[in-house]
C-alpha positions in Angstrom: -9.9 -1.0 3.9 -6.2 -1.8 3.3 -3.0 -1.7 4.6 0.4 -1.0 3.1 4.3 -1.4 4.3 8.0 -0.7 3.7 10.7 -2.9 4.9 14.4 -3.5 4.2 16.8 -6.2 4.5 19.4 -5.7 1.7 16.8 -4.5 -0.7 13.8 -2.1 0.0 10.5 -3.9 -0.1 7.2 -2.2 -0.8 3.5 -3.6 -0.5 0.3 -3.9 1.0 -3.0 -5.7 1.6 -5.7 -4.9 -1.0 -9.2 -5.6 1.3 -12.7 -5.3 -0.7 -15.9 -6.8 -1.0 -15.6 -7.3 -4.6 -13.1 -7.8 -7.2 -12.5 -5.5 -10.3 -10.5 -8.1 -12.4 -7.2 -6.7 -11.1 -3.9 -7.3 -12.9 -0.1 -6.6 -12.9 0.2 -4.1 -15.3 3.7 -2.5 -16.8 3.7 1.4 -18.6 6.3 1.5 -20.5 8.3 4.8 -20.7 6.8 5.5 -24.1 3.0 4.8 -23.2 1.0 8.5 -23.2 -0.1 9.3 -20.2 -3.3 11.4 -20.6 -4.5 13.6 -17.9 -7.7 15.4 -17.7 -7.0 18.9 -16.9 -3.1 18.4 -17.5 -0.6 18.1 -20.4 0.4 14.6 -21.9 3.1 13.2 -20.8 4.8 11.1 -23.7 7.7 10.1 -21.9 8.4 8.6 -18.4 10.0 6.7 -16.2 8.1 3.1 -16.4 6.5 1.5 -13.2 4.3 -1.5 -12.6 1.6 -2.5 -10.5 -1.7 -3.5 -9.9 -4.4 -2.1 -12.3 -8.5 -2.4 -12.1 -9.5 -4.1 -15.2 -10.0 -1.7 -17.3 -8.1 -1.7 -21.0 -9.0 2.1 -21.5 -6.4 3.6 -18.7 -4.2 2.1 -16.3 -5.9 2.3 -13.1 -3.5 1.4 -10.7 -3.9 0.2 -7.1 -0.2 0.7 -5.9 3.1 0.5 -8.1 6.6 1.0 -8.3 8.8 3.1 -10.8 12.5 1.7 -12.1 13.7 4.2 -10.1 12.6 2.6 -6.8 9.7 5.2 -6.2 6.2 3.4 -5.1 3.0 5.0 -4.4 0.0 3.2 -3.1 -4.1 4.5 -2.9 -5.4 3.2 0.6 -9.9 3.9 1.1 -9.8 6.9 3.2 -13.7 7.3 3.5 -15.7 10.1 4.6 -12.1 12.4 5.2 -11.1 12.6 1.2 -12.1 15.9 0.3 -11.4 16.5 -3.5 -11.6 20.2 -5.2 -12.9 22.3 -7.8 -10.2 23.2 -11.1 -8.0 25.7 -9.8 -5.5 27.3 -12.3 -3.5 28.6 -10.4 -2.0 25.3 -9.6 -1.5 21.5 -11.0 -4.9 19.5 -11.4 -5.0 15.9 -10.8 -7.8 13.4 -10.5 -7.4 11.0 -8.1 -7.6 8.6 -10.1 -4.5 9.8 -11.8 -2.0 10.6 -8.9 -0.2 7.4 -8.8 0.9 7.9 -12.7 1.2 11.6 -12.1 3.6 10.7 -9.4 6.0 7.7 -10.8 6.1 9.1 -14.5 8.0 11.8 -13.2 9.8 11.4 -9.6 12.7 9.6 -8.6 12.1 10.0 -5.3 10.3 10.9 -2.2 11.9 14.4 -2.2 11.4 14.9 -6.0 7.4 14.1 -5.1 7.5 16.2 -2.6 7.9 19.3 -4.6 5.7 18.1 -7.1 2.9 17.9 -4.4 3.7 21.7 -3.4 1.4 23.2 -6.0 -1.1 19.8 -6.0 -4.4 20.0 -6.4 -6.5 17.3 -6.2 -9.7 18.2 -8.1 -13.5 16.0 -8.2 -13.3 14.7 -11.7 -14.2 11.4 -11.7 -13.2 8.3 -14.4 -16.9 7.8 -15.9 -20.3 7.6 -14.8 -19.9 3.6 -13.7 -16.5 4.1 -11.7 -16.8 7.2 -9.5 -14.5 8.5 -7.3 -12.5 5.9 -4.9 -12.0 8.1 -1.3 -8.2 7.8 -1.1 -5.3 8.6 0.7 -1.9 8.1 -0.4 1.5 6.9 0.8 4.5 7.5 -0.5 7.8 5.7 -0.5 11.4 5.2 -1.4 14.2 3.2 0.8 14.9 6.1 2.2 12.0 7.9 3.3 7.5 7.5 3.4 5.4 10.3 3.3 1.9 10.1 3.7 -0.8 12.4 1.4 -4.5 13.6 2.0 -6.6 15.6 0.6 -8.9 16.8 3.4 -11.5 20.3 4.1 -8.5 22.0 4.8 -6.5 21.4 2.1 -3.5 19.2 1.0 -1.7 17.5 4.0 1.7 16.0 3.3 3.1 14.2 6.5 6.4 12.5 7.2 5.8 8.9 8.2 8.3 7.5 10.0 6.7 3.8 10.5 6.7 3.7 6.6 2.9 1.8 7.1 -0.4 3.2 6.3 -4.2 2.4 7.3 -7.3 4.2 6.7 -9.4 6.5 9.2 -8.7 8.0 10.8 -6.4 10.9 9.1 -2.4 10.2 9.4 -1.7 12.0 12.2 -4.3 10.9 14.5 -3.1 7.6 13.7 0.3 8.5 14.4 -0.2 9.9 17.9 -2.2 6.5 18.6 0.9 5.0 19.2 2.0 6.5 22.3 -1.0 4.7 23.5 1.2 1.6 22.6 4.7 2.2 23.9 4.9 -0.3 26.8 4.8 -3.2 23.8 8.0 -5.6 23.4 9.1 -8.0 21.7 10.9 -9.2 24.7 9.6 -10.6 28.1 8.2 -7.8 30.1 9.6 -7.1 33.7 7.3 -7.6 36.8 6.4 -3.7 37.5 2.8 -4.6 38.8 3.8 -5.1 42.6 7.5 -6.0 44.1 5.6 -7.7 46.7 3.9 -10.2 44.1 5.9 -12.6 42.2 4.3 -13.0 39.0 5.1 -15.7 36.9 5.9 -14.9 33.2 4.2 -17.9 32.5 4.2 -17.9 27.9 6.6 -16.2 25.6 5.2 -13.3 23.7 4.1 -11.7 26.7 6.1 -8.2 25.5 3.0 -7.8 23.2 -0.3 -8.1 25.8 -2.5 -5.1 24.7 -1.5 -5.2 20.8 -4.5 -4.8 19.1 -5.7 -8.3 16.8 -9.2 -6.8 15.2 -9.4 -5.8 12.1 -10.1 -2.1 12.2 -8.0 0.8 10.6 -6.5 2.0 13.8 -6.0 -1.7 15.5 -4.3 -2.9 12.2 -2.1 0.4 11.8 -0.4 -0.4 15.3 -0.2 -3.7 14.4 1.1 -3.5 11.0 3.5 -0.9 12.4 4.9 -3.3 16.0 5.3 -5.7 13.2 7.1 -4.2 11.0 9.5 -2.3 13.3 10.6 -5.3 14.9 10.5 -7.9 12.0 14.4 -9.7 10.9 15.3 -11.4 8.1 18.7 -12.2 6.4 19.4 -10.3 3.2 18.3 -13.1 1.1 15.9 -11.9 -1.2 13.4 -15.3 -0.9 13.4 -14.8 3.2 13.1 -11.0 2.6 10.0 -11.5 0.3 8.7 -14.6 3.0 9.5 -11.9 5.7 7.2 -9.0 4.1 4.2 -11.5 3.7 4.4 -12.6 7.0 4.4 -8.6 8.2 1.3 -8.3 6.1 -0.5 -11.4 7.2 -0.6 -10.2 10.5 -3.3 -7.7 9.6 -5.0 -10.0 6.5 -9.1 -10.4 6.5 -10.6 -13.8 6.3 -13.8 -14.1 4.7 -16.7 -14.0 7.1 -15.1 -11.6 9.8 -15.6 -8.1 8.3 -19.4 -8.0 6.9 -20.5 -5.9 5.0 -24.2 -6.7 3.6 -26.6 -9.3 2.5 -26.1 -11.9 1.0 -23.0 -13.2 1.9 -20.8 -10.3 1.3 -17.5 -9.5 3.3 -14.2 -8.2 3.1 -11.4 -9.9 2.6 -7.8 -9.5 1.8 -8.3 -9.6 -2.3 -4.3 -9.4 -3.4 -1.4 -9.1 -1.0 1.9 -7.9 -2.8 5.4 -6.9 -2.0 7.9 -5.0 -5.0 12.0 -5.5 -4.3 12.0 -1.8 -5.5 15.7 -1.9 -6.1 14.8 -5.0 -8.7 11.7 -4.6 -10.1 10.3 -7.3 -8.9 6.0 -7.9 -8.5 5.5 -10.4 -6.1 1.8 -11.1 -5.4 -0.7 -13.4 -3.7 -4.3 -13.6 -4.0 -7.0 -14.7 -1.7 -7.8 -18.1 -3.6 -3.9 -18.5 -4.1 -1.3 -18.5 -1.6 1.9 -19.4 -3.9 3.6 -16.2 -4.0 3.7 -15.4 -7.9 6.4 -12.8 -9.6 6.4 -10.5 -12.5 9.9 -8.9 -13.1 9.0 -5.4 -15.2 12.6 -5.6 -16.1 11.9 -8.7 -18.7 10.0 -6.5 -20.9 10.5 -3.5 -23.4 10.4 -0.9 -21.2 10.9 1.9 -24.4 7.1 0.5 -25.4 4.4 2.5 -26.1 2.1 -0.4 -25.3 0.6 -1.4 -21.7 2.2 -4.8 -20.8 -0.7 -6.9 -18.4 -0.7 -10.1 -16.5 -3.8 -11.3 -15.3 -3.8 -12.1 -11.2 -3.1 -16.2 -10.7 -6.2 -16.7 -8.9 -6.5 -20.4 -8.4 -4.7 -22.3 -5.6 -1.6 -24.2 -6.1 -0.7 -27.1 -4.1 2.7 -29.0 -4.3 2.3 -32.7 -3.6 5.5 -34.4 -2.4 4.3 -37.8 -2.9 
């Protein structure tokens, strides 16, 4: 499942909620400018902006989850199962397996509206990694601290929408999702007038009241308006530690405890693997994991960014707890 977010105090914040079944052996993982970036159908690209994020773990090719280019650009790969609709090679336009589109995107944009001419002549064609990691259905947002689009790949073709929430789900497709919240504009974070009857005098009776009929279960759709009342109406100062606190908070209103999203025998469910949040004007990783609420930081600006080598830290997955006493 997934979900992903923008938010901005001082600094623009990018992250999401990565929710599977299973673990790959994920890690924060930097490309330098000077690491090769090999395509399938298209040219090498030598030289690049660098970005870092989340990889599989997989030393072969940088897989990445969701990541973040010095320039500020992030790009993040959410399930978007049975509506992805990958194509044949076509050369008359710019092949990219999906697998690729997040380096495709962040070796070479600055921002939304570079990508967005880049995606213009996109096609994203059905080549998948190997034979043991087959295609991942995904959809795509993108974001700078100005703007999010949203990308899929559907029977119709390429569908690039504005997204004006800056938060991203899974099924159904974007604009569906989108229209869903008219369904929701009665929510507030305020105590709701009495518009029920003037002849009753109903009590207000708990704060919080604003948000009766906000979805809480765990579904695409229900976590979409969620993740997007939450985000919309979320404060912070411009502190960078409240800013960070304030984006987990945003996404731990739509995490997944184990044992509420099954998916087989024995044992298995969905859970909220990593949550992360990027200061994209910094640089700045910030991650949590499932086992390990401390938030943990990797800042890509530390290392040699003119490497040719990947730079990879492995996820902090066991809990630490500070004793006072």
């Amino acid at each position: 499942m997934c979900t992903a977010a923008n938010y901005i105090s001082k600094d623009h914040y990018f992250g999401r909620n990565f929710d599977y079944e299973l673990s790959y052996n994920e890690k924060i993982t930097i490309t330098p400018r000077n690491y090769p970036l090999e395509f399938r159908v298209e040219d090498t690209i030598d030289n690049h902006y660098a970005f870092i994020g989340v990889t599989a773990g997989i030393e072969t090719y940088p897989l990445y989850y969701d990541a973040t280019n010095e320039k500020g650009l992030s790009v993040a790969g959410l399930n978007f199962s049975e509506f992805a609709d990958y194509k044949e090679v076509d050369n008359e336009k710019t092949n990219v397996a999906s697998f690729e589109f997040i380096p495709w995107i962040l070796s070479q944009c600055s921002n939304v509206k570079e990508a967005r001419k880049l995606l213009d002549n996109l096609n994203i064609v059905n080549i998948q990694f190997s034979d043991e990691l087959p295609n991942s259905s995904l959809h795509w947002i993108i974001s700078d601290r100005n703007e999010s689009i949203t990308v899929e790949t559907v029977k119709e073709g390429l569908k690039v929408y504005d997204n004006p929430v800056g938060v991203l789900t899974n099924n159904p497709p974007f604009d569906k999702q989108l229209f869903n919240l008219n369904n929701y504009r009665y929510l507030s974070s305020k105590t709701p007038d009495n518009t029920f009857s003037t002849e009753l005098d109903l009590m207000p009776y708990s704060r919080g009241m604003g948000g009766l009929g906000l979805p809480g279960d765990l579904s695409s759709m229900s976590r979409f308006v969620k993740a997007s009342f939450t985000k919309m109406n979320s404060l912070s100062s411009e502190d960078e530690l409240e800013s960070v606190s304030q984006f987990f908070h945003i996404l731990g209103s739509v995490e997944q405890q184990r044992g509420l999203a099954f998916i087989s025998e024995p044992d298995k469910y969905e859970i909220t693997i990593y949550s992360s949040c990027v200061n994209t004007d910094k640089g700045i990783y910030y991650y949590k994991t499932y086992e390990n609420s401390q938030i943990n930081a990797v800042n890509m600006n530390n290392e040699d960014l003119n490497s040719d080598t990947l730079i990879s830290y492995p996820l902090i997955n066991k809990q630490n707890v500070n004793y006072q006493n």
